[in-house]
N, C-alpha and C positions, 0 to 999 in steps of 0.2 A: 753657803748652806750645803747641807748635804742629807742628799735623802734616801730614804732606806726603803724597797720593797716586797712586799710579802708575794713570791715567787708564784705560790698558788693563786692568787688570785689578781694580782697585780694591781693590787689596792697601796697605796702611799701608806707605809708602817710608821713610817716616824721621817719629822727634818730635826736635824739636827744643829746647833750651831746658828750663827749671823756673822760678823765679819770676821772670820778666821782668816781671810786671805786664801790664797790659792792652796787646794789640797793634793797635795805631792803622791800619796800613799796612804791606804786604808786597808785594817787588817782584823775579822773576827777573832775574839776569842776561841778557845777548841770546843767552849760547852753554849757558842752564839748569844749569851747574854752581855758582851762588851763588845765594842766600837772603838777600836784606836783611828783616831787620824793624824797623820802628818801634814802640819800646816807651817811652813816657812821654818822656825826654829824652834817650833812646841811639839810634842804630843799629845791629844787631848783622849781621855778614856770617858768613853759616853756609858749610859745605863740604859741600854733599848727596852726596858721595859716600859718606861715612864720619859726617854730622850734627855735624862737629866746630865749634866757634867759628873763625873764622878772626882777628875781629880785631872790638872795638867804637869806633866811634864816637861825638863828642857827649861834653856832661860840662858841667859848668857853667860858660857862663850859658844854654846851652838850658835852654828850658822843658819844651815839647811838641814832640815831632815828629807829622806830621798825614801825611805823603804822601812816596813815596822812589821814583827811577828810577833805573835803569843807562843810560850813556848807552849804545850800539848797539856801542864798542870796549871795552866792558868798563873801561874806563881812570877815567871819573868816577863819582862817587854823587852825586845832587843830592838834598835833603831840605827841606822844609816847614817851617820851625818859625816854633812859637809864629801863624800864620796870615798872618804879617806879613814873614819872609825869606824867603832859600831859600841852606841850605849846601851849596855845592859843593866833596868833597872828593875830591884824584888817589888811589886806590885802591893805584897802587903805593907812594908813598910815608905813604898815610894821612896828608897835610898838607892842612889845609882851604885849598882855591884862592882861594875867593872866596865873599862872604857881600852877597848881592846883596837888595838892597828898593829897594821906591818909596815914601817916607812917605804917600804919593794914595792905596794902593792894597793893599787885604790879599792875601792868596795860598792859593788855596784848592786849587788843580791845577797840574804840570805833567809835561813831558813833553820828552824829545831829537828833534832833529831825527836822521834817518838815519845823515848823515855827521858825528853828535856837534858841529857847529857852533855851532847855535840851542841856547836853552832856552826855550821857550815858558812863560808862567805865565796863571792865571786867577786873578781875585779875585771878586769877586759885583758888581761895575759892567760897563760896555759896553765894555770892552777886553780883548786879550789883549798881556802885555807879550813881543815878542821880544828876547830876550839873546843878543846875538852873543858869544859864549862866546873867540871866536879874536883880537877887540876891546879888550883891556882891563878887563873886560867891560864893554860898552855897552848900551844897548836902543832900541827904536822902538816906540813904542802902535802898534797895529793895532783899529780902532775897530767897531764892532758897525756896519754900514751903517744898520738900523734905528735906531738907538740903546739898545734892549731890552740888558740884562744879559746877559753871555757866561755859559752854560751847560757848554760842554766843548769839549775839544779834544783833535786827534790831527795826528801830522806820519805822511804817509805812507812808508810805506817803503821805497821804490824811487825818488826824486826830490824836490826844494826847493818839496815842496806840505804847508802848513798848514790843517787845518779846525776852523773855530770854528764853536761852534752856538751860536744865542743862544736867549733867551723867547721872543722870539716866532715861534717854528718857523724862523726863516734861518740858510741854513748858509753860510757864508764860505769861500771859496778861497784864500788867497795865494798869490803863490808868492815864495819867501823870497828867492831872489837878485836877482828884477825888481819885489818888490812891486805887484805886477798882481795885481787881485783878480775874482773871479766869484760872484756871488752866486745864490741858490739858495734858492726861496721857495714851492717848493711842499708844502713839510708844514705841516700847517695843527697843530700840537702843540709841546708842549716837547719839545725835544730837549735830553738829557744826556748 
């Protein structure tokens, strides 16, 4: 089960589901009317209006789903699996778009850029891969300046800026359309 609640008040908004299995990952839509979950090898898109199913995703040959974003127009689902891809499917048609990996590189996080463009991913090495989604899809390594293993990442939301945090406390600036980076080295910690 999984339950959902109303922040204000801390009233029980809605449960969700019965035996899905263990939930790996949960992720709002950008406009909070949808509930994806990642349960073992599906994605499940809820309706928190009324807690209905809306539709599942996945089926075999996923294994594990690990991690799930809504891109920022509600239009893709990207999802994690198995540590090693990441399925992206269009929501209105429920057709998987693209089933993107790097054999180099597992995939442990990712994340939409604002304008739905990018898909940023993280593995446990000194990179984060950018997927130009509008491409083909395509990608470019964006390299840990230290060279420490990439810890996390966030695309911010107002603009074509990416930030990667590595081991060893550096935080990385991109920015997505000029690949001009800033780096930023004053935390002396890991950052996730």
């Amino acid at each position: 089960w999984i339950t959902v609640l109303d922040l204000e008040s801390g009233w029980e908004f809605a449960t969700l589901g019965g035996s899905l299995g263990p939930t790996a990952a949960l992720a709002f839509s950008a406009d909070g009317a949808v509930l994806a979950s990642a349960n073992e090898n599906i994605v499940t898109l809820w309706d928190l209006s009324d807690g209905s199913e809306i539709t599942v995703l996945g089926a075999d040959p996923w294994h594990t789903v690990t991690w799930v974003a809504f891109s920022p127009r509600n239009d893709l689902l990207a999802a994690v699996v198995d540590d090693a891809a990441i399925a992206v499917w269009d929501l209105e048609s429920e057709a998987l778009r693209a089933l993107l990996s790097r054999k180099d590189e597992a995939v442990k996080q990712i994340a939409f850029s604002a304008d739905g463009r990018f898909l940023a991913s993280l593995g446990s090495g000194p990179t984060i891969t950018l997927w130009d989604l509008a491409a083909q899809p395509k990608y470019r390594s964006l390299p840990s300046p230290s060279g420490a293993p990439m810890t996390g990442l966030a695309f911010s939301t107002v603009g074509p800026t990416l930030a990667g945090a590595d081991e060893d406390g550096t935080v990385t600036l991109w920015n997505t359309d000029t690949g001009e980076q800033t780096v930023l080295t004053a935390h002396v910690d890991l950052i996730k």
